[in-house]
C-alpha positions as CSV (number, residue, x, y, z in Angstrom):
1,X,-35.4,26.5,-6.3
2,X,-32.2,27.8,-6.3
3,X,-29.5,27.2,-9.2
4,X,-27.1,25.7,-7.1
5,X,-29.9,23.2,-5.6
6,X,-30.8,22.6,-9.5
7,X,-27.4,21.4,-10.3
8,X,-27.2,19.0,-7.1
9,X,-30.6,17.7,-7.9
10,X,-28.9,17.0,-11.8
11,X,-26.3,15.1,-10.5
12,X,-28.1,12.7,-8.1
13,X,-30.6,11.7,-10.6
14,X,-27.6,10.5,-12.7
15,X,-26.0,8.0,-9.5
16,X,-26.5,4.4,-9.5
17,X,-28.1,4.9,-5.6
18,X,-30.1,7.2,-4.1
19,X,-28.7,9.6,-2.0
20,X,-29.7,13.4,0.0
21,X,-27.9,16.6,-0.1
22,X,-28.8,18.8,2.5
23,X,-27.2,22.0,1.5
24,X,-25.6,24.4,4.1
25,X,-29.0,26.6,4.1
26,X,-31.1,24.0,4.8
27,X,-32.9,23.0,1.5
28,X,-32.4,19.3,0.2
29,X,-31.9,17.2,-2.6
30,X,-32.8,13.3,-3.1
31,X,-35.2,11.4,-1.9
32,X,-35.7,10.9,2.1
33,X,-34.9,7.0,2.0
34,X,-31.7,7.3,0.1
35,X,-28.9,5.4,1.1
36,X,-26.3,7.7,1.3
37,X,-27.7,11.3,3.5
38,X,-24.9,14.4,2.6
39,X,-25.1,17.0,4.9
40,X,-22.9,19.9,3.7
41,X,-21.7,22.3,5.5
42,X,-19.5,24.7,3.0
43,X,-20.9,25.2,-0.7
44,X,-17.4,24.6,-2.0
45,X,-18.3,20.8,-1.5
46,X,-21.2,20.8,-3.7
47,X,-19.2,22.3,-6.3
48,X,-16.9,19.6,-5.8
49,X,-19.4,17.1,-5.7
50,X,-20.7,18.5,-9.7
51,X,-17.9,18.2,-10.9
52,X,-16.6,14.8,-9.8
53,X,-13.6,15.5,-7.7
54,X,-13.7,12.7,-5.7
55,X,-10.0,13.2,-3.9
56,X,-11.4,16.6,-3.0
57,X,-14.5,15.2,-2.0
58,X,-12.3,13.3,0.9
59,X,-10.5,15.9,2.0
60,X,-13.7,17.9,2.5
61,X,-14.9,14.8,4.6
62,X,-11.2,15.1,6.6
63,X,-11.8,18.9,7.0
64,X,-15.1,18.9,8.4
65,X,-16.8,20.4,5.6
66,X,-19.8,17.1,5.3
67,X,-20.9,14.4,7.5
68,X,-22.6,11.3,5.9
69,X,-24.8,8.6,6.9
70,X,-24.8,5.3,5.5
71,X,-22.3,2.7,5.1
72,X,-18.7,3.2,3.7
73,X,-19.4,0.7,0.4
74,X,-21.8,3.0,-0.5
75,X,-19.9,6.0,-0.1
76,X,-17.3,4.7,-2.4
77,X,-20.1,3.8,-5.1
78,X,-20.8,7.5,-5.3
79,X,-18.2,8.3,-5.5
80,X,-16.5,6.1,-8.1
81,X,-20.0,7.3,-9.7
82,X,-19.6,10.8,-9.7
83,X,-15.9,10.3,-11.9
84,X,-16.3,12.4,-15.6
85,X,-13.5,10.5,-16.8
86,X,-11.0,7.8,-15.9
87,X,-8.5,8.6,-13.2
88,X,-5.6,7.1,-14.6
89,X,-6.3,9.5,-18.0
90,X,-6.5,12.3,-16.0
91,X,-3.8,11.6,-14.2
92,X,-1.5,11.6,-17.2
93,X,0.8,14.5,-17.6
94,X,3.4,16.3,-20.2
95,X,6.6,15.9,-20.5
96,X,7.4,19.0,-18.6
97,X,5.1,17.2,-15.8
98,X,7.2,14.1,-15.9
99,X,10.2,16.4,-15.3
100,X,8.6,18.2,-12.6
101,X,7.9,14.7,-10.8
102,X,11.5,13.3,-11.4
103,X,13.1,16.7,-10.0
104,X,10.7,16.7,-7.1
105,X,11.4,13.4,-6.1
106,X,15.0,13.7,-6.5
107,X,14.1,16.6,-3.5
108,X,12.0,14.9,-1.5
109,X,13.9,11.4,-0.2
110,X,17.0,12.2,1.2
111,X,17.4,10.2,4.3
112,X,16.2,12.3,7.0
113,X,12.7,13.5,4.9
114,X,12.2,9.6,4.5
115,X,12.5,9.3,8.0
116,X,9.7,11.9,9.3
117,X,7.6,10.5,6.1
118,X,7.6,6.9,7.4
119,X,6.8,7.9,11.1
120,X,4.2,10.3,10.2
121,X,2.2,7.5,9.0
122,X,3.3,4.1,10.8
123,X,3.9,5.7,14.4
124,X,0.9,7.1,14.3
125,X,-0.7,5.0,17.1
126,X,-0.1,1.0,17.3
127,X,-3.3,0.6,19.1
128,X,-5.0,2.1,16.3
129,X,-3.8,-0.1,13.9
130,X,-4.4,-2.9,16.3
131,X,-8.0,-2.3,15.8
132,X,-8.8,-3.1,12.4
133,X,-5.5,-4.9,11.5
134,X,-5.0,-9.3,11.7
135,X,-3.5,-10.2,15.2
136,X,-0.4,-10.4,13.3
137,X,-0.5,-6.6,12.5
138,X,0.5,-7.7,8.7
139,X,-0.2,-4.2,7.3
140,X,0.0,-5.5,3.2
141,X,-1.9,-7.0,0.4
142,X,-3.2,-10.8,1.8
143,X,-3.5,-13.6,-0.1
144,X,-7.0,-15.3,-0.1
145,X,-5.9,-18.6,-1.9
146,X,-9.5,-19.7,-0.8
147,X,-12.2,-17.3,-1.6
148,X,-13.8,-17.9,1.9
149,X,-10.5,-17.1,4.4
150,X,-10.8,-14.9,6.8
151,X,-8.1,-12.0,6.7
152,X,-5.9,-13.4,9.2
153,X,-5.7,-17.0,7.3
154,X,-5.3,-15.1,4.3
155,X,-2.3,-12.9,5.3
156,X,-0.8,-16.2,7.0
157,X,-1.1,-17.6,3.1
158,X,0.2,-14.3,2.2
159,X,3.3,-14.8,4.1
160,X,3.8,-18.3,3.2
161,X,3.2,-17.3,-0.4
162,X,5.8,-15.2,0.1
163,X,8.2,-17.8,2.1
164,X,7.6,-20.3,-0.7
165,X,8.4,-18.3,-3.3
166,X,12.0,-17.4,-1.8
167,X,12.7,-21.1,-1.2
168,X,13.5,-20.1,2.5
169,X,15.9,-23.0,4.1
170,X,16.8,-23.5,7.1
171,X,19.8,-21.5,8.3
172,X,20.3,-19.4,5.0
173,X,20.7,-15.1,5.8
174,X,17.1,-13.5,5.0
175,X,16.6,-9.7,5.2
176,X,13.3,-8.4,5.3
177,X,13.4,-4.7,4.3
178,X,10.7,-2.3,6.0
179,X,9.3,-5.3,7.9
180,X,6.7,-3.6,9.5
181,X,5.3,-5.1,13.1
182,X,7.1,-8.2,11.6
183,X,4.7,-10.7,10.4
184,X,7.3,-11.8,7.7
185,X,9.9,-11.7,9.9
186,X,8.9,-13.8,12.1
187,X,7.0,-16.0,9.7
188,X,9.8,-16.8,8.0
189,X,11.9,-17.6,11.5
190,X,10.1,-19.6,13.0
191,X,8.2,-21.7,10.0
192,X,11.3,-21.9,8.0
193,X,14.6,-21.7,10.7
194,X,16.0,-18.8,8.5
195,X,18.8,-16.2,10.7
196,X,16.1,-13.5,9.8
197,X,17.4,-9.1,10.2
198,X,14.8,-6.9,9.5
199,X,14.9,-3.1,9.1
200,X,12.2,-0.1,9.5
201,X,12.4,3.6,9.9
202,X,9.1,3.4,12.3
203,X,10.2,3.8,16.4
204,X,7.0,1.8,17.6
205,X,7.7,-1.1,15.1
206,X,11.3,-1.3,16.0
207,X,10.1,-1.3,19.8
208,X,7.0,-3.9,19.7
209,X,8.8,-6.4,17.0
210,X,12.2,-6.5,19.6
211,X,9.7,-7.2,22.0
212,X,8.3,-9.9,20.2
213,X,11.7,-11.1,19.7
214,X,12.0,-11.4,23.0
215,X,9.1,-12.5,24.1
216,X,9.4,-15.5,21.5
217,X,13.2,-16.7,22.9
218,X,14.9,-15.8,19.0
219,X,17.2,-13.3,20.2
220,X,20.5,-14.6,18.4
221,X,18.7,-15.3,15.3
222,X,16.1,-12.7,14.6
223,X,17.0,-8.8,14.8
224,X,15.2,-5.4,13.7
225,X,16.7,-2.5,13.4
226,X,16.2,0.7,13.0
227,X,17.9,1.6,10.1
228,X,17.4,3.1,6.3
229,X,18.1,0.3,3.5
230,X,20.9,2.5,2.0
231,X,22.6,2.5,5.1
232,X,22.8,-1.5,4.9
233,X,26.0,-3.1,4.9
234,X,26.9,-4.8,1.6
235,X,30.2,-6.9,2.9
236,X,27.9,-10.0,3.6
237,X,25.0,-10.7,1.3
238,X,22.2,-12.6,2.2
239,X,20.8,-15.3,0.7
240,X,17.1,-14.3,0.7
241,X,16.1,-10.5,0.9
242,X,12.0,-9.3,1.0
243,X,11.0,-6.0,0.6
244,X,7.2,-5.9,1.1
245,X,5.0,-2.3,0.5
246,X,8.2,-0.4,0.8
247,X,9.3,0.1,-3.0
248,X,6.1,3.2,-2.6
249,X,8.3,4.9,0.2
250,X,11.0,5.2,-2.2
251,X,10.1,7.8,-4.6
252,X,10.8,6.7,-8.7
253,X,14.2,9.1,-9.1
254,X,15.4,6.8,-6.3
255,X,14.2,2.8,-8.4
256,X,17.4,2.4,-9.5
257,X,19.7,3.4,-7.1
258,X,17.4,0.8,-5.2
259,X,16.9,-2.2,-6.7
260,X,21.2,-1.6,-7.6
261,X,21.4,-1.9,-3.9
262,X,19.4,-5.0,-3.0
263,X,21.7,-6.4,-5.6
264,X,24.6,-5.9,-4.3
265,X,23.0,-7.0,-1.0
266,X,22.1,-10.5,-2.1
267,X,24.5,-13.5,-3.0
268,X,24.5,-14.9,-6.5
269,X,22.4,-17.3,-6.9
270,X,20.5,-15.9,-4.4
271,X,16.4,-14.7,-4.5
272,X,14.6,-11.1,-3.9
273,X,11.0,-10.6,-3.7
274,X,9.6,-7.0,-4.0
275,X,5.9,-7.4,-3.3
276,X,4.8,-3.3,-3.8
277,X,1.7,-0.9,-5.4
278,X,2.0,-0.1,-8.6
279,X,0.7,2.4,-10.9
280,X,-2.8,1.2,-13.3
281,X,-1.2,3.8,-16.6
282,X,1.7,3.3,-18.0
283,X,2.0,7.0,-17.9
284,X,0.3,8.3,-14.7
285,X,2.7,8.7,-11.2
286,X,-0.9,8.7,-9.3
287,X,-4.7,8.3,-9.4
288,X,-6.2,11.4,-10.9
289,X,-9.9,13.3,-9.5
290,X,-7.4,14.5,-6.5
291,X,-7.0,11.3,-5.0
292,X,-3.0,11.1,-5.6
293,X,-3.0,14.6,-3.5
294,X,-5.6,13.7,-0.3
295,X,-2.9,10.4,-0.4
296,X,-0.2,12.7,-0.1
297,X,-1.4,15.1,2.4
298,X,-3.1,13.2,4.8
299,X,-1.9,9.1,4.5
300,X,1.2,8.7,2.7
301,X,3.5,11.8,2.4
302,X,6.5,11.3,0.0
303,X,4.8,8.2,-1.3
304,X,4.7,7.5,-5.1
305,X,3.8,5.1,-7.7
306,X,4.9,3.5,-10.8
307,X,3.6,0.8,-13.4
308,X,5.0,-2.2,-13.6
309,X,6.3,-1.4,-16.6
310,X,8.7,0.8,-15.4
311,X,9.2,-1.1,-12.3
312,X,10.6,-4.2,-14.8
313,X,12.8,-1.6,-16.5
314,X,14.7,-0.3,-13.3
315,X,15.0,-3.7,-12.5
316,X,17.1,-4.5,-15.9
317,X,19.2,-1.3,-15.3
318,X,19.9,-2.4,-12.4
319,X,21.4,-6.0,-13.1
320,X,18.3,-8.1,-11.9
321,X,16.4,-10.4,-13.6
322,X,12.3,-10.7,-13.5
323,X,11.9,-14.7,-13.0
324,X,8.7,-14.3,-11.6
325,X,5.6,-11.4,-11.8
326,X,2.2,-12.3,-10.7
327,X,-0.5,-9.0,-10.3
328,X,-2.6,-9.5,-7.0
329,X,-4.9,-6.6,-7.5
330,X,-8.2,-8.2,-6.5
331,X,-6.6,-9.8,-3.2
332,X,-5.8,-6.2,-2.0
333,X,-9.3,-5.1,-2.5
334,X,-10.8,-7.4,-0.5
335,X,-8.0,-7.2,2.2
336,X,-8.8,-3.5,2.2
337,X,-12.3,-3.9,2.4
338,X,-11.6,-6.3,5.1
339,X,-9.5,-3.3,7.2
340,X,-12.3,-0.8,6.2
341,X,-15.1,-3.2,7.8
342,X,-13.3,-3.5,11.1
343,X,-12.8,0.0,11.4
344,X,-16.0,0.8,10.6
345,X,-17.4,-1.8,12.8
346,X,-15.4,0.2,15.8
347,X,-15.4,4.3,15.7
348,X,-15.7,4.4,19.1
349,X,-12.8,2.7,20.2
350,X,-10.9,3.8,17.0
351,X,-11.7,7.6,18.8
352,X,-10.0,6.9,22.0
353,X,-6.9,5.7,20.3
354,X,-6.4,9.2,18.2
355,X,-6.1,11.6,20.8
356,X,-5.1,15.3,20.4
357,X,-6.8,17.9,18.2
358,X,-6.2,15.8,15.4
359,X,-7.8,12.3,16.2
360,X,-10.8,13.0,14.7
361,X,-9.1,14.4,11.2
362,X,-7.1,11.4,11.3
363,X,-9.6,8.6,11.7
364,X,-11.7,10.9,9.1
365,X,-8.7,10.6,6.5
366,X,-8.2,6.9,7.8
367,X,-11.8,6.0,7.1
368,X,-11.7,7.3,3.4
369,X,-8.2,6.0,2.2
370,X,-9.4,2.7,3.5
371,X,-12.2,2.3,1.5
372,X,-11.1,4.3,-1.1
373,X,-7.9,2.2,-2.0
374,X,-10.3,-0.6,-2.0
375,X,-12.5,0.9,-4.9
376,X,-9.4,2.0,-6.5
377,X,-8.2,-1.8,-6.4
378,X,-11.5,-2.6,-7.8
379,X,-11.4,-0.4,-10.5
380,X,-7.8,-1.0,-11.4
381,X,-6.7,1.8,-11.3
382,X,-3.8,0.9,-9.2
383,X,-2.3,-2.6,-8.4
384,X,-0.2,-5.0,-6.6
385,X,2.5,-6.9,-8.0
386,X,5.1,-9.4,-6.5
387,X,8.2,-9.5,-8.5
388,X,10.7,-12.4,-7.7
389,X,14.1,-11.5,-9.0
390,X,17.3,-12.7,-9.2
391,X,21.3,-11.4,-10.0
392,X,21.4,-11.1,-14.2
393,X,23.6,-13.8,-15.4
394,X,27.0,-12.8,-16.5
395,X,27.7,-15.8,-18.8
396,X,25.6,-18.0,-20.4
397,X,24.6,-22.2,-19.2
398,X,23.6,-25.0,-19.9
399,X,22.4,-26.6,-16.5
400,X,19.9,-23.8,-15.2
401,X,16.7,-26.7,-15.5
402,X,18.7,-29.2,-13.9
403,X,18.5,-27.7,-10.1
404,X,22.2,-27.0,-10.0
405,X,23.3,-26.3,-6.3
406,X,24.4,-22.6,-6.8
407,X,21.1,-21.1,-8.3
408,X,17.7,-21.1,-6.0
409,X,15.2,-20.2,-8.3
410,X,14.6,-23.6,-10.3
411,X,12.2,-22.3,-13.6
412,X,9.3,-24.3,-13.0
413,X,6.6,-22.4,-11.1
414,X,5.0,-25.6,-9.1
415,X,7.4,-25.6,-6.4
416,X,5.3,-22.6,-4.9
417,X,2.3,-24.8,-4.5
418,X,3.1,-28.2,-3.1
């Protein structure tokens, strides 16, 4: 037996399920009936695999390097299994580190970088999203206020969660920043009568959602543009303003600078929800075991995180006010799981949507970040808050409980759910 087919055989017999290595010269590990089957084709995987790298792991998977057979769910138990220590410790680094990140993110988000960063991932192919997202293409954390919804009631609650919280009314200015194929956008139209603007940096959104537009008779009263939010014009606030899984895009140097411009961008009195991923440590910028780096090379380039910790302090610096924080962790790992499922329940029509020499890497990377933000939902090691904020007050009041006509948000948290 050979020392590197000893080692393998070590580490299986220490996995909550059984599951065969077959190395690159033929011999193999675990039992027959196992319900993950590795076949390896490059020995640096199985070093990888000993030592628990699990980000590496993936981009192995991307690369070509293994093939697997089994289901996805079980892929993601080994490797959540296969973790010597928690990924948010790992993740955590010195002070020179922290320094490193703020410099490098300073770099990395100047308007044009941000640009090819958001394309890269969301014009990737619409009918490949189409596949595996709700009919609404409502690419963000649902909201399964019944535990038996199906992912397209759930991200309809999601965006009436959403709605509800804002106290949308009929006729006030909303702006929907990064709004996506424009679920919100045109949620919050027609449901709720709102003059809705959205923005995105993603061509084929822009395209399909003005078609939409269109095709649903709200020209006049529903616009998207292409357009970066620091380019938005500040000389009429709205009265409403979303910004829904865009806060990643933004890069922490940038938080404050960005939350001082959807102030300035909403009316006093007025309501903002930021609804974004945050960090599971206080103290890590990504998930450790290299699964911050396969996120940044192959899914979200440019993308980082923070806790909401830190989130809550950019907020203050910037002249807002937290009136509302609720953590939706759980929900995203079951809408993930929910995305991974469909995909998984169509590789061959997921195929012929990817074409070029790197459709197959991509639905590769695509299956694994899937499923793998699920587990990493699961584990907690990131999460999903939606923080409803409002301008800081300037001067203290008296009549802030008694609904006064100038202020929106009314400190009692039942009107969300009647």
């Amino acid at each position: 037996m050979s020392a590197v087919l000893s080692l393998v055989e070590k580490k299986l017999a220490s996995l909550p399920l059984p599951v065969q290595v077959v190395l690159p010269s033929g011999e193999t590990a675990g039992p027959a009936n196992a319900r993950i089957r590795m076949k390896v084709k490059d020995n640096s995987t199985l070093r990888h695999l000993a030592s628990g790298e699990a980000g590496t792991l993936g981009e192995d998977y991307v690369e070509g390097k293994f093939d697997f057979e089994g289901s996805m769910r079980d892929l993601m138990l080994l490797a959540s299994s296969i973790l010597p220590d928690s990924p948010i410790e790992t993740a955590k680094g010195s002070w020179f580190t922290s320094m490193k990140r703020h410099w490098v993110s300073i770099r990395r988000h100047s308007q044009a970088r941000d640009a090819r960063q958001i394309q890269f991932h969301y014009d990737l192919s619409d009918e490949f999203y189409q596949l595996w997202l709700d009919p609404r293409r409502v690419y963000s954390c649902a909201y399964f206020r019944e535990p038996d919804m199906t992912l397209a009631q759930a991200q309809e609650a999601k965006l009436d969660h959403i709605c509800r919280k804002l106290r949308l009314h009929e006729g006030e200015r909303f702006l929907d920043i990064g709004a996506g194929w424009g679920g919100l956008l045109l949620w919050a139209a027609e449901n709720y009568g709102v003059d809705a603007t959205g923005i995105t940096l993603s061509k084929n959104q822009h395209a399909h959602v003005n078609r939409l537009i269109e095709e649903k008779g709200l020209s006049g009263r529903v616009r998207m543009t292409l357009l970066d939010y620091r380019e938005l014009d500040e000389a009429k606030p709205y009265d409403k303003i979303a910004s829904v899984g865009m806060f990643e895009h933004v890069g922490r140097a940038q938080l404050f600078e960005y939350f001082s411009k959807l102030r300035r961008l909403l009316r006093p009195g007025g309501l903002i929800m930021n609804h974004g991923i945050t960090a599971g440590g206080v103290y890590n910028a990504e998930v450790g075991a290299g699964m911050g780096e396969f996120i940044e090379k192959y899914i979200f380039p440019g993308g980082e995180l923070t806790h909401i910790s830190n989130e809550l302090a950019q907020i203050a610096d910037a002249g807002l006010e937290d009136v509302d924080v609720e953590n939706l962790r759980p929900h995203y790992a079951r809408t993930l799981w929910a995305w991974s499922d469909a995909l998984e329940a169509q590789l061959d029509e997921a195929r012929k949507t990817l074409k070029g020499e790197n459709g197959e890497r991509s639905l590769r990377a695509y299956r694994i970040y899937l499923a793998g933000c699920a587990m990493g939902f699961e584990h907690a090691w990131i999460a999903l808050h939606q923080v409803l904020l409002q301008h800081k007050p300037v001067a203290g009041r008296r009549d802030e409980l008694d609904h006064p006509a100038d202020l929106s948000y009314p400190w009692r948290r039942d009107y969300i759910y009647r």
